[in-house]
N, C-alpha and C positions, 0 to 999 in steps of 0.2 A: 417559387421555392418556399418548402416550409420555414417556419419559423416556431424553432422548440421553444416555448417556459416552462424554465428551471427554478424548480422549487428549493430552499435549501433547508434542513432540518438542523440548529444549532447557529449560533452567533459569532461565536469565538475566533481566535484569530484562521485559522484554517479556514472557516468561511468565509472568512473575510478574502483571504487569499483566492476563493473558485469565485467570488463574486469582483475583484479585479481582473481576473481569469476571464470568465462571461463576455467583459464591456469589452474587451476587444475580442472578442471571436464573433465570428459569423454567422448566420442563422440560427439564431440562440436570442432570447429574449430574459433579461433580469426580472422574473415576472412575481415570485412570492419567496416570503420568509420567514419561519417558524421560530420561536422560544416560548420560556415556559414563563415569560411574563411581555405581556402583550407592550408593553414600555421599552424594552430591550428590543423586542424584532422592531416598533416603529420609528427609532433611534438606526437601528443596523437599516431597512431599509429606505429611510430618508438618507443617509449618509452615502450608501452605494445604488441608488434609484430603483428600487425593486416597486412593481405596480402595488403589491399588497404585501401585508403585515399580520403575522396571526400569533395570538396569544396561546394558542396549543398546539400540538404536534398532527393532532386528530382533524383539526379547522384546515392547515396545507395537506393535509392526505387527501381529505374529501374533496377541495377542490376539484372539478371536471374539467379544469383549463390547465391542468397539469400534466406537461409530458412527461416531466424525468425528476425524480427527486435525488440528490445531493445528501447523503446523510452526513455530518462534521460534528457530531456530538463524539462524548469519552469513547472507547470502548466497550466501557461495560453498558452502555448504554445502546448501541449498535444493535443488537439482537432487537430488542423492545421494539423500538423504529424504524429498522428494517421490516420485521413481524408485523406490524401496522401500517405500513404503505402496502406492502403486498396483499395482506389483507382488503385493502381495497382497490387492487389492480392497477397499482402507483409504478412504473418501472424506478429501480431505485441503482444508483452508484454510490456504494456503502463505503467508508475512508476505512482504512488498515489502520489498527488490524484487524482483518474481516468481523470477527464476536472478538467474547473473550476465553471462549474456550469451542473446542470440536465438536461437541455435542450440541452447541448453539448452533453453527454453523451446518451440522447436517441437519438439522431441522428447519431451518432457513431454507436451503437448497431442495429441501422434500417439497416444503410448503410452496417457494414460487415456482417447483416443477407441475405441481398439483393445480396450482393457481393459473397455470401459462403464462407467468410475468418478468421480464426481465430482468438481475440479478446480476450485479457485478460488484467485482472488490475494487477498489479506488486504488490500489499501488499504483502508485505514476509512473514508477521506472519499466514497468513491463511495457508499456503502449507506448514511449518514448522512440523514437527514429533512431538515433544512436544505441537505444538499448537492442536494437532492432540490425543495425549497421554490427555490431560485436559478434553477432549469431553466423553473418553474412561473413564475416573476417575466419571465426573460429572455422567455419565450414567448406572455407574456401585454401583453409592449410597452411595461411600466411605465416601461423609459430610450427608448424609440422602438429603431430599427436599433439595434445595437452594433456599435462602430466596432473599440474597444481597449483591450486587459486590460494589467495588471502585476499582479503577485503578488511577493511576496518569500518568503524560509524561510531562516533561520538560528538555528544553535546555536554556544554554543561547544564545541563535542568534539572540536579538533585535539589532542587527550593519548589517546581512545580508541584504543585497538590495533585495534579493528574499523573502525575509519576510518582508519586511517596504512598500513596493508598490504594491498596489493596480493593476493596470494594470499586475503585474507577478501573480494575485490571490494571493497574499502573507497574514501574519496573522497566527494565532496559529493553528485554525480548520484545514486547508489545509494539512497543515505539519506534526500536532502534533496530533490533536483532531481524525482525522480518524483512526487513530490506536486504540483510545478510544473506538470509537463509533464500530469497527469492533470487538473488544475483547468484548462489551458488547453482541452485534449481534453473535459472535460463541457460546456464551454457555447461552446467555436469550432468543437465536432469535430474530424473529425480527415482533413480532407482541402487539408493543411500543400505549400502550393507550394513554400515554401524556409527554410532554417534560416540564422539570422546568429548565431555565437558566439566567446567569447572568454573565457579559462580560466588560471587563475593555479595552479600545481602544486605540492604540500607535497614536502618532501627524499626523503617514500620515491617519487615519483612517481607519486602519485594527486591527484587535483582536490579542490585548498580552496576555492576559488570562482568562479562562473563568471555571465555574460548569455548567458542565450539568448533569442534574438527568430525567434518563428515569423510567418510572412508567409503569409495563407492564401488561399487558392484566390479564396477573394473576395473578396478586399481586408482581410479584417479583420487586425488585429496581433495580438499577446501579447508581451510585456516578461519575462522572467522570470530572479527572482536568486537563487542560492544561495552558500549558505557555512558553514564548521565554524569559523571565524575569530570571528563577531560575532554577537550577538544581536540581529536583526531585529524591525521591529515586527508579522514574519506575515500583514500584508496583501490583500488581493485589490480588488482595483477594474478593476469592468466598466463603460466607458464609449458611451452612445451617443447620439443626439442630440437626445433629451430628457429628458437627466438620466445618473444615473450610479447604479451598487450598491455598497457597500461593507461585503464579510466580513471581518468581525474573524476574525483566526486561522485560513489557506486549513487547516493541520494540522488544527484541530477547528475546524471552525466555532460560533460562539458569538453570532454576529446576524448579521441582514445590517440595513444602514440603504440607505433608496432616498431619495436627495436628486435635486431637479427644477433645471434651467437655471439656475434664480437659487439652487443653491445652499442652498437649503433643504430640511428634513427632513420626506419625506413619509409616511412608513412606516416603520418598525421592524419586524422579525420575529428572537423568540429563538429558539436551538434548545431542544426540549424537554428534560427534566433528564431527565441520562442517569446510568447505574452509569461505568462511563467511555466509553462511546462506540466501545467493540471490539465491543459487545452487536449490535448491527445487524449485522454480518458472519456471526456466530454464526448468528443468527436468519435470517437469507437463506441461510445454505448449508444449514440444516435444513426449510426450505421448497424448493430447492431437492431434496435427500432425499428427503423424502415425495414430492416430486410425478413421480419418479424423472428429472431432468430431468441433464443434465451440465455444465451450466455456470449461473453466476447471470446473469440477467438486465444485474441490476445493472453486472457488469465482466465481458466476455462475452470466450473466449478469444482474439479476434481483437484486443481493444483492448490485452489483455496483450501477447498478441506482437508486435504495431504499435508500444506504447513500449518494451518490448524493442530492437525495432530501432532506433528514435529514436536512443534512450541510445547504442546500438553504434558510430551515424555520429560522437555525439557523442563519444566516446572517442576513435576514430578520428583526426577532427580536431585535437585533443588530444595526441595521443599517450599518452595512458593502456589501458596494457595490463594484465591482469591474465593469470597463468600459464595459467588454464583456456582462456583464448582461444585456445591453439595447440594447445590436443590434439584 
């Protein structure tokens, strides 16, 4: 059996996380790790046993022992490092949200279509079992039709630098709102006739909290809240005319419960026990690898760039700009 090294681009807690992630999965090796001071990655790699240490971003790309790179840096930083792994035929798993705008994003997707390199967004809930099990439930008629979702997602991180500034892409959408908009997108699709939104803005001028309500092509709704202000109770509820679903936790899903018309509880389904739950990503871009394919199934690059766009109206809207917008 092979044995992938996974490179990771970025130190921060997030890596820190695919690098707990790594030591327990299987055929996967903790093999290198990137920052932009050669002191920090050999600090992060001594701590979570990675074979090498590299002081630039440019030093893990070149690497030729490198099957899959891990990007975990900001946002706005994503394009950049993405753009330079592909560059040199690095297959890369980029952490959401994908860039920080759609313009990034389709040039990304031209470039590793151009390059023949593999290219995937890092949302975990997509490649999730349970996220996966919800699709299986909705389509198998357990609530009858579905009419109409809501989901909420809140943390408190209005003190994070990576959320207050603008220049990191920072803001709720980026962070928080994409997992909304991607839970509405796996079980309404994504064929959204009209968006209703309304957006409360922090002092550097990025979105603390917002409603967005999509209205789709056939009739169904979505509800959706975000915020860095409160700690939500992560919700998802799909409702339709025989019943209703209810995930605990749209971030990681952790059950789904299927309650019928009167309200009572017919079903239960847990997710299975996971290392943390990054591991499915890993394991679908590696499957994607081997089967030498360019995109995962899973979150195929036209959904990326489709809430790319979303997000962009939704700024728009808004008036949240971020620097990169205008170059």
């Amino acid at each position: 059996m092979k044995i992938y090294n996974i490179g990771i681009i970025g130190c921060g807690s997030i890596a820190a996380k695919m690098a707990a992630t790594l030591g327990g999965m299987k055929g996967v090796k903790r093999y290198a790790v990137a920052s932009r001071t050669v002191e920090k990655a050999k600090a992060f790699a001594e701590k979570w046993q990675f074979a090498k240490a590299y002081g630039s971003y440019e030093e893990l790309a070149s690497d030729a022992e490198v099957d899959l790179i891990y990007i975990a840096t900001p946002h706005a930083m994503h394009y950049d490092n993405a753009r330079l792994c592909i560059e040199k035929g690095k297959p890369v798993l980029c952490e959401k949200a994908f860039t920080a705008n759609a313009r990034q994003a389709a040039d990304l997707l031209k470039l590793a279509e151009e390059k023949k390199v593999f290219l995937t967004e890092a949302i975990w809930t997509r490649y999730m079992p349970l996220s996966l099990k919800i699709r299986e439930l909705l389509e198998e008629g357990v609530i009858g039709t579905p009419h109409i979702l809501s989901a909420n997602l809140g943390y408190v991180i209005d003190r994070k630098e990576r959320i207050l500034r603008p220049e990191l892409a920072g803001g709720a959408l980026l962070d928080l709102g994409v997992y909304l908009l991607n839970f509405a997108a796996m079980y309404f699709g994504k064929e959204v006739a009209s968006v209703h939104s309304v957006c409360q803005k922090t002092d550097t001028g990025v979105d603390a909290q917002e409603n967005i309500t999509l209205l789709f092509k056939d009739g169904k709704m979505a509800a959706l809240q975000a915020s860095i202000h409160a700690a939500t109770d992560r919700m998802g509820i799909i409702s339709g005319d025989k019943g209703h679903l209810i995930v605990e936790n749209i971030n990681n899903p952790q059950s789904v419960k299927v309650l019928d018309t009167n309200y009572q509880t017919v079903a239960v389904y847990d997710a299975p026990q996971q290392i943390t739950g990054y591991e499915y990503q890993v394991y679908a871009s590696l499957e994607a690898i081997e089967k030498g394919w360019l995109e995962s199934p899973y979150m195929p690059h036209a959904e990326s760039l489709r809430i790319m766009q979303q997000m962009d109206a939704l700024r728009r809207e808004w008036g949240v700009v971020y620097p990169c917008d205008n170059e």
